[in-house]
TORGU-70983 format. One record per residue (C-alpha): residue number from 1; residue in one letter; x, y, z. Coordinates in steps of 0.001 Angstrom, whole numbers, plus 500000, padded with zeros to 6 digits. Layout:
! residues N
- resi  resn  x  y  z
- NUM  A  X  Y  Z
...
This chain:
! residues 479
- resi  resn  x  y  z
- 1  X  500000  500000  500000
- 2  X  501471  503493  499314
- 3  X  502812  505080  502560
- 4  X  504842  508312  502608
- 5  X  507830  509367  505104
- 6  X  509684  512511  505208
- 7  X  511621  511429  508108
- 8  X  515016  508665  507918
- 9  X  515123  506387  510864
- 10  X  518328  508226  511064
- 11  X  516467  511753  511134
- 12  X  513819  510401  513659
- 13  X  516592  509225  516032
- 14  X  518311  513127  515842
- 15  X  515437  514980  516541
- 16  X  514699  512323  519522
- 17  X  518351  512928  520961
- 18  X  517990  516794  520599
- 19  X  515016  516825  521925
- 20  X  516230  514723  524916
- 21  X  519002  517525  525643
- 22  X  516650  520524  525143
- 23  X  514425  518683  527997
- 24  X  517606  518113  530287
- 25  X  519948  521171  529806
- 26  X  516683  524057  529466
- 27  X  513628  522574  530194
- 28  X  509927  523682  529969
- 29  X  507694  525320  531628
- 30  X  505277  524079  533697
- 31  X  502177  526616  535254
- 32  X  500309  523799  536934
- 33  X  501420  523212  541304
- 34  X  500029  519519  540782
- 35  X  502141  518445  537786
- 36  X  505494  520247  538800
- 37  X  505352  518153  542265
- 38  X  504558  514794  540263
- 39  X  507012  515398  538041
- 40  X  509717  516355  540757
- 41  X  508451  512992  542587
- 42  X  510536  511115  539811
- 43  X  513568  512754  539500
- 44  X  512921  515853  537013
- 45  X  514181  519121  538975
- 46  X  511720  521722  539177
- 47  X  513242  525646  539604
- 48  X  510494  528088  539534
- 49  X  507957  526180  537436
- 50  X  510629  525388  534603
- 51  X  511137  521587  534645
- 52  X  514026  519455  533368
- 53  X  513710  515802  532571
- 54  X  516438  513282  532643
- 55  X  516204  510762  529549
- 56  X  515647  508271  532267
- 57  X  512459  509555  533066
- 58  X  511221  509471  529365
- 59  X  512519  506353  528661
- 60  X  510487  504977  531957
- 61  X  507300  506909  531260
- 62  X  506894  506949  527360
- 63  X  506619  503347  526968
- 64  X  503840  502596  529307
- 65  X  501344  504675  526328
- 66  X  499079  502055  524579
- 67  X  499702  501477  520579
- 68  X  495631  501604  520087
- 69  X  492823  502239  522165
- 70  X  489230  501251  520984
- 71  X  487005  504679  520122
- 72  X  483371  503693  521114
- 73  X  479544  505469  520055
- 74  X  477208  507287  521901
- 75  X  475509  504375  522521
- 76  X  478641  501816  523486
- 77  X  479093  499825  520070
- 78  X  482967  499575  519027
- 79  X  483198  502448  516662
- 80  X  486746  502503  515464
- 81  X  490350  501389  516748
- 82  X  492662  504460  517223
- 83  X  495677  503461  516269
- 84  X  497930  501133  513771
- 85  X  497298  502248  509798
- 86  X  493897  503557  510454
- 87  X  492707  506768  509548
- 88  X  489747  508685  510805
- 89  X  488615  512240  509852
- 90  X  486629  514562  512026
- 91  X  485647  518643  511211
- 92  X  488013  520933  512855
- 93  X  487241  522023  516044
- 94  X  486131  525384  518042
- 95  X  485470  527834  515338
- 96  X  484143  530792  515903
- 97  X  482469  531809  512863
- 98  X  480863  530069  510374
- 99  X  480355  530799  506640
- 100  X  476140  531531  506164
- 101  X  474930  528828  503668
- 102  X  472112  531161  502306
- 103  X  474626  534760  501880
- 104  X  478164  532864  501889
- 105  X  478920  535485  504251
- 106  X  481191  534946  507491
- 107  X  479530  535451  510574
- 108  X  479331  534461  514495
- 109  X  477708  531007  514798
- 110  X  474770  530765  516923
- 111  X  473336  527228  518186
- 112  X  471037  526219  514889
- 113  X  474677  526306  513254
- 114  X  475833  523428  516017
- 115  X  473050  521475  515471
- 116  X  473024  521420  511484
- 117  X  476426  520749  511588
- 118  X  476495  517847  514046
- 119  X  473494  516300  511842
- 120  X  475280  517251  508401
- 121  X  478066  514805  510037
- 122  X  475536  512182  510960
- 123  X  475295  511865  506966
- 124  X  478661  512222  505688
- 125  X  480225  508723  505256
- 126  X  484008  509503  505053
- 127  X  483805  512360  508231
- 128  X  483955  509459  510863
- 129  X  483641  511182  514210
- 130  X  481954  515164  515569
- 131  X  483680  517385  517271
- 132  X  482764  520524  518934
- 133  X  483433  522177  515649
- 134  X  481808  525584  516738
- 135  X  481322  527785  519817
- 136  X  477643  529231  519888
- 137  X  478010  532499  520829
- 138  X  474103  532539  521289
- 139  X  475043  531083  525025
- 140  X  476709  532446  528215
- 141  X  480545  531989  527002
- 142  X  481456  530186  530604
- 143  X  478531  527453  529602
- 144  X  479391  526995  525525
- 145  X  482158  524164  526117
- 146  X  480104  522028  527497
- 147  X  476475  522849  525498
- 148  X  478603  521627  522404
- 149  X  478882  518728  524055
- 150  X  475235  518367  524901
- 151  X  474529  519251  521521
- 152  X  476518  516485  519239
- 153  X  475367  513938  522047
- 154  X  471435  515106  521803
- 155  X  471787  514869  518043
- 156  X  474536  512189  516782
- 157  X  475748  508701  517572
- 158  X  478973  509360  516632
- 159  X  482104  509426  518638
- 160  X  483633  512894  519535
- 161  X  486915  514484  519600
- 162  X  486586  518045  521814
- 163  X  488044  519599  524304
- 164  X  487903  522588  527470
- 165  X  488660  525889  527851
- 166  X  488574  525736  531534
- 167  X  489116  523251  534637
- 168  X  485665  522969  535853
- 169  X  484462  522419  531913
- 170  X  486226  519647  531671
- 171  X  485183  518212  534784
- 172  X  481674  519154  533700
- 173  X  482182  518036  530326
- 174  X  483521  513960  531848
- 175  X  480374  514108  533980
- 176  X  478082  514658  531029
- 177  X  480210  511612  529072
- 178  X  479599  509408  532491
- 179  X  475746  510080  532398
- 180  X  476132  509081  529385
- 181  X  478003  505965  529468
- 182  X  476738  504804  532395
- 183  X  479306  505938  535119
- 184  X  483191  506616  535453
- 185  X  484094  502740  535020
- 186  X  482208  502695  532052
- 187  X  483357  505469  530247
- 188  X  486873  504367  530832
- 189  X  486192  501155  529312
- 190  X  484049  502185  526480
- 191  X  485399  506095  525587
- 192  X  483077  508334  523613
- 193  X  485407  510649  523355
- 194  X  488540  512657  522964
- 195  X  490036  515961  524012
- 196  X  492246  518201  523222
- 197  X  495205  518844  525543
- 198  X  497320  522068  523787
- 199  X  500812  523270  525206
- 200  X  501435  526808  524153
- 201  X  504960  527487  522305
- 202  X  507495  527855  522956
- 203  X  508135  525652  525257
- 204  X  504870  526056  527995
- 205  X  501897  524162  529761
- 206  X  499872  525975  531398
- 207  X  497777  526212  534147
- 208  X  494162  525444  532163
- 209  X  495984  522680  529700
- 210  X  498190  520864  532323
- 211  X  494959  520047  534375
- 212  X  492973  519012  531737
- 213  X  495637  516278  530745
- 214  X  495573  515301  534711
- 215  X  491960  514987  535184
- 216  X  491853  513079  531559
- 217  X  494598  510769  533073
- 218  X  492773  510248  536446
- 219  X  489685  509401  534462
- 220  X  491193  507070  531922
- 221  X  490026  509643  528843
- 222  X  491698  509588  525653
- 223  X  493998  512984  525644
- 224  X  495448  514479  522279
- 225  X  498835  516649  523162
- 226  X  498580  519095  520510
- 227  X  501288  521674  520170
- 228  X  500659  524350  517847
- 229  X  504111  525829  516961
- 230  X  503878  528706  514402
- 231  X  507587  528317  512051
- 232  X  509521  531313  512397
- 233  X  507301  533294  515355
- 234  X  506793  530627  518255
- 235  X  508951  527862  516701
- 236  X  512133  528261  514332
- 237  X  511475  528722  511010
- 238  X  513456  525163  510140
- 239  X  511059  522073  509886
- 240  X  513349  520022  511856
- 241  X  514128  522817  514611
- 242  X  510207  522687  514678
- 243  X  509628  519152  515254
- 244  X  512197  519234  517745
- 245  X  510413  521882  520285
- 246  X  506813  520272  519523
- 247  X  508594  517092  520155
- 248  X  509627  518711  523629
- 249  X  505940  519238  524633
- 250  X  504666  516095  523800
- 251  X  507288  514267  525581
- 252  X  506209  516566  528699
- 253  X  502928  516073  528202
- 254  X  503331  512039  527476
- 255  X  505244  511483  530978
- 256  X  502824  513915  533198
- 257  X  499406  511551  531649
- 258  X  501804  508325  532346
- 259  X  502886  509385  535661
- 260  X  499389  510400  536937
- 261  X  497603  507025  535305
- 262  X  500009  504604  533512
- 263  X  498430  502808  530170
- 264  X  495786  505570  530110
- 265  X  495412  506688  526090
- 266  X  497512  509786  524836
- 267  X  497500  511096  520716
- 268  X  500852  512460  519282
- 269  X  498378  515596  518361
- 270  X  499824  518812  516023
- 271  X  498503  522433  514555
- 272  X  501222  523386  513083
- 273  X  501141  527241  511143
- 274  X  503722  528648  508994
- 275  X  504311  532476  510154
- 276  X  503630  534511  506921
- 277  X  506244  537493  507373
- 278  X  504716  539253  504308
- 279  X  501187  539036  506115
- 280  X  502214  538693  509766
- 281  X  499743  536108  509999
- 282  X  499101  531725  509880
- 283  X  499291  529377  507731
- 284  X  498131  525976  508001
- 285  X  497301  525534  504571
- 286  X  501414  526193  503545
- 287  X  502756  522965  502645
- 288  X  505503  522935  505379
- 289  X  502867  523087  507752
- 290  X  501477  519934  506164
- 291  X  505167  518747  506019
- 292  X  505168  519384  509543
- 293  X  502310  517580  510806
- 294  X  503439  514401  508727
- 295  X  506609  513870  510289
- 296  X  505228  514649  513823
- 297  X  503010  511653  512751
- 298  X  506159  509658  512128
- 299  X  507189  510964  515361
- 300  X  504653  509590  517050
- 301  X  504255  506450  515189
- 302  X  508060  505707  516173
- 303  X  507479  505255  520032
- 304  X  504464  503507  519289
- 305  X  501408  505963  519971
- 306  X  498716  506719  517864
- 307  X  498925  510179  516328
- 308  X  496612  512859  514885
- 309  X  496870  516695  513173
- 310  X  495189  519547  512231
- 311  X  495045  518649  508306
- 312  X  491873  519314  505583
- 313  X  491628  522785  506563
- 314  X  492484  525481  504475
- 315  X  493313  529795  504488
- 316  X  491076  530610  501916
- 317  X  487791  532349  502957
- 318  X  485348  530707  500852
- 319  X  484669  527513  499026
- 320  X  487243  527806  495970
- 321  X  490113  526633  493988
- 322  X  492473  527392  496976
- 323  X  490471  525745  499628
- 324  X  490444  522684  497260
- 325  X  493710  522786  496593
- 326  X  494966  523036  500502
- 327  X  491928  520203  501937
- 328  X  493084  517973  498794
- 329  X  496707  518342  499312
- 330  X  496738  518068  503214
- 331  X  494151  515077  503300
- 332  X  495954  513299  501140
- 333  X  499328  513457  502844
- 334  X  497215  512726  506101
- 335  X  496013  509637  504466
- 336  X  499479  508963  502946
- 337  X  501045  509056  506462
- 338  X  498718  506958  508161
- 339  X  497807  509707  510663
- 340  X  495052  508113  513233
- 341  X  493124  510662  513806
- 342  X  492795  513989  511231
- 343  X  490464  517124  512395
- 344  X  489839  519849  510194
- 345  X  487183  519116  507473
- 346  X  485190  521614  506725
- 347  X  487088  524474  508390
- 348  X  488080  528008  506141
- 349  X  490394  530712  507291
- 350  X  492695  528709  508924
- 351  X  490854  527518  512667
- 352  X  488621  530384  512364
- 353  X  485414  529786  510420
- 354  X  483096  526304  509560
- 355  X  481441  525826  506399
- 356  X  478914  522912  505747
- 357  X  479447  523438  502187
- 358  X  483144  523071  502757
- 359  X  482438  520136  504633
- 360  X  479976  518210  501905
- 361  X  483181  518884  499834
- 362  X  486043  517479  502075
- 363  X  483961  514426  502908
- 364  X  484606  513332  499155
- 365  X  488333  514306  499155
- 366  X  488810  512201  502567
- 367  X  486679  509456  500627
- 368  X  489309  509806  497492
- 369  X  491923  509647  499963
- 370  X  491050  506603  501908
- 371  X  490496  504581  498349
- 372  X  493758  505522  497605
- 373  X  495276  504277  500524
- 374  X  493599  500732  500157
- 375  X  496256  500569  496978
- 376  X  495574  498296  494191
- 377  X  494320  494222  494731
- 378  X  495985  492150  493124
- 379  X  494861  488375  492740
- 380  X  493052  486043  490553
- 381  X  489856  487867  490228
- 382  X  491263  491061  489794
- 383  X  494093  490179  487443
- 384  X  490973  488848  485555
- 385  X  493628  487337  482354
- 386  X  490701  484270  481685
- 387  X  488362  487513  481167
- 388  X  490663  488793  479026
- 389  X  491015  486722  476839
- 390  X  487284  485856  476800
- 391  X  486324  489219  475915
- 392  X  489089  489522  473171
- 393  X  490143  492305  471145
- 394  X  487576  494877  470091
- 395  X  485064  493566  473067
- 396  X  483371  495131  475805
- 397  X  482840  494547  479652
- 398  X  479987  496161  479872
- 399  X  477856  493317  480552
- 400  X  480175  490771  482167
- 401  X  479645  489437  485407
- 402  X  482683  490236  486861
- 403  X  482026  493954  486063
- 404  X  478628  493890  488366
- 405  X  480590  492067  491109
- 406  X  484067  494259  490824
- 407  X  482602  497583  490183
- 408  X  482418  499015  493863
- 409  X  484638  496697  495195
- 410  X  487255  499060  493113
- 411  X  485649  502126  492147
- 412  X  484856  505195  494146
- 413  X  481275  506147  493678
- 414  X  481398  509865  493781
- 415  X  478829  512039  495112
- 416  X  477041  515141  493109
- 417  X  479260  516897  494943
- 418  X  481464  516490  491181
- 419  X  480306  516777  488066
- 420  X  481130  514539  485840
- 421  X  478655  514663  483144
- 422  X  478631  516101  480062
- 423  X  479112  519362  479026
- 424  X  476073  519662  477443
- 425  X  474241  517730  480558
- 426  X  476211  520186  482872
- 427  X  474538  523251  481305
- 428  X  471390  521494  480882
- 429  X  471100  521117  484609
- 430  X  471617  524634  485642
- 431  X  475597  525203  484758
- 432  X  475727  524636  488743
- 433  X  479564  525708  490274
- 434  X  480264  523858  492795
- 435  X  479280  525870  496017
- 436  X  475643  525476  494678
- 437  X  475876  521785  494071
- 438  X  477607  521783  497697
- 439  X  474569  523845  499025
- 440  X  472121  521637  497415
- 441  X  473284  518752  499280
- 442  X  473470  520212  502442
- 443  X  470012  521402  502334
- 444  X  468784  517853  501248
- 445  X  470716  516143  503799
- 446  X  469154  518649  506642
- 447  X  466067  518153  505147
- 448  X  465868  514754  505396
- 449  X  468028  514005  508349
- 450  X  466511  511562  510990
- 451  X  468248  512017  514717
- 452  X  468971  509158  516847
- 453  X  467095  510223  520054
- 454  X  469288  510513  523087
- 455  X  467724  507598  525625
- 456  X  464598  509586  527396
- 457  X  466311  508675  531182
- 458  X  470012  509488  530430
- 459  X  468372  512751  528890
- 460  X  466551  513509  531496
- 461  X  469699  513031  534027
- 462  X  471338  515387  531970
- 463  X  469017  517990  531425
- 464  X  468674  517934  535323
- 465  X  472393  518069  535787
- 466  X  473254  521198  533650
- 467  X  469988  523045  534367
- 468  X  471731  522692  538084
- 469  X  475260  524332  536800
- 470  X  473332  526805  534525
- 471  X  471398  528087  538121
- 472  X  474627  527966  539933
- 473  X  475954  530173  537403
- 474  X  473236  532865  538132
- 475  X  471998  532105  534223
- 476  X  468402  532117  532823
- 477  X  469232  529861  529942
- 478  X  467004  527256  529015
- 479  X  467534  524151  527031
């Protein structure tokens, strides 16, 4: 099967050692009392919150991550194994805007955008898992990271990848997952979920970040460590100087989870941005951002952990030949690489804005890309010489057998999402471009989209829960 690497065994094992003395001879810094003691407990020296880390401790720490962790429903049926070769795509995450389907204007999104969203999802094939790809701004700001929660879980089966923006969300947001699943045991067993766990660069956890990897750990959740260097402003401007310092948080990050709960499940997570000196601002969509994030997946996939990035997303402000360009390049060297988990279908303007006609549109890229991952079968039925020679020269396969049996065994269907008619049939039909087409299929999809109902009790239990933190909060918002 094709695979791509960027990164020598040779190259992996130099960025490893210098990352190793960067940890030992400077250190990081760590804003969080709980995780400097813990960390001090095993031999790292802590001097005013910056941390070093002997080798020894890494070496003892890293290797108790699992390879793969099972990545379970709503509902607690097996959903998909994290981990290995496989590849799972989910919209980016925590936009604030969102591109109006009716103007194509940019504007805040309000809860109706969640909502569509999370159901658009529910019917896209190739986008495998939510995530809480919006913040409503419709909603007290100190309640919307956990009502995205509430909202993909009222309205989709699917599992999540999210994350906090505070301590007590996260907390709140576990409880909601436990109601959920049943209880803490449960949802350890049987995770619904992942979040997001971000160091800042250069070089920092802080306060907010640290303790949402700690309480993860305690509770057995899933963490991503996402660094988010931006090359040549937070992180050098040299790919391999830049894998080296995101390679320093994640080891930090790694041994803190291990430390507090060893075995629970971490991601090698990455954003990373190329600084645009011209522009002073980020680019994800640059290729050595993409170049980035691929050999941070090698990274990762070197001391055995399952990995993820911020790839399918793209600068461009609307639905056009540069954000098909940047989703199709990106997704397919996410694919290529075997990253495990990829967020950021759907998403314009970097991490800024969602579109659902962006997202119709990267769901058939991240199709393309996962058929061309599966390579090409090769065997007696495909090889297909006695058919050959059957049909002869100047025949046809139009009617065979084998064509009927074959065809979507090795062809991707495509949606309407391309056209691939005629001219003549193309301007027949209304000479559609393709945000219209993309449009069209959103609205039919809403239209005609069916929600799994949450179960009546566990909705109830919730409902009562956050109607108690809403009160406490001195909040009139109803559900």
């Amino acid at each position: 099967m094709p695979n791509l690497k960027l990164l020598s065994n040779d190259d992996i094992e130099s960025i490893h050692v210098a990352s190793l003395e960067v940890l030992e001879k400077t250190g990081i810094t760590v804003n969080n009392s709980q995780a400097t003691q813990i960390l001090a407990n095993v031999g790292c020296k802590v001097e005013s919150n910056i941390v070093t880390i002997p080798s020894s401790v890494i070496d003892e720490f890293l290797g108790k991550a699992p390879e793969s962790f099972k990545l379970y429903t709503r509902d607690g049926l097996e959903s998909h194994i994290v981990g290995g070769d496989n590849v799972i795509f989910n919209p980016g995450s925590s936009a604030i805007y969102i591109t109006d389907s009716d103007s194509g204007e940019i504007r805040k999104a309000v809860t109706r955008d969640m909502v569509n969203l999370v159901q658009l999802v529910d019917n896209l094939d190739h986008i495998h898992a939510q995530s809480t790809a919006v913040v409503p701004t419709d909603v007290p700001g100190d309640i919307s990271e956990w009502y995205r929660l509430y909202l993909i879980l009222k309205n989709s089966t699917k599992p999540i990848v999210t994350g906090a923006f505070s301590k007590d969300g996260l907390l709140t947001m576990k409880r909601i997952l436990e109601i959920v699943s049943g209880g803490s045991e449960n949802l350890a067993k049987e995770p619904k979920a992942i979040f997001d766990c971000c160091p800042t660069s250069p070089l920092i956890w802080g306060d907010v970040s640290t303790q949402n990897l700690i309480d993860c750990a305690t509770a057995g959740i899933p963490a991503e460590i996402v660094s988010a260097p931006q090359m040549g402003a937070t992180s050098t401007v040299t790919i391999a100087g830049t894998l080296v310092q995101s390679n320093v948080e994640f080891l930090t990050g790694a041994v803190i989870s291990q430390i507090i709960n060893p075995g629970t499940p971490i991601i090698y997570g990455g954003c990373p941005a190329a600084f645009d000196m011209r522009t002073t601002s980020i680019r994800l969509g640059a290729v050595e951002a993409m170049m980035v994030a691929s050999a941070t997946a090698e990274l990762g996939k070197n001391y055995g952990i399952p990995t993820h990035a911020y790839l399918g997303l793209s600068d461009s402000k609307t639905l056009d030949a540069q954000s098909g360009f940047e989703a199709t390049l990106s997704v397919t060297i996410a694919a290529l690489s075997r990253i495990n988990v990829v967020s950021g279908a759907g998403m314009l303007t970097a991490v800024n804005c969602q579109s659902l006609e962006k997202l119709v549109f990267d769901n058939e890229i991240c199709g393309t890309a996962l058929r061309l991952i599966e390579g090409i079968r090769v065997d007696s039925t495909t090889l297909a010489s006695d058919l050959i020679m059957k049909v002869g020269a100047g025949g046809h396969y139009l009617a065979e057998k084998h064509t009927r049996e074959n065809l979507r065994k090795e062809r991707l269907i495509p949606t309407d999402i391309l056209s691939r008619e005629s001219s003549d049939s193309w301007k027949k039909s209304g000479a559609k471009e393709t945000r219209v087409r993309a449009k069209e299929i959103v609205d039919t999809k809403l239209r005609n989209h069916v929600t799994s109902p949450l179960d009546e009790q566990i909705d109830g239990q919730l409902e009562d829960y956050l109607k108690d933190i809403v009160a406490k909060k001195g909040h009139s918002f109803t559900f």
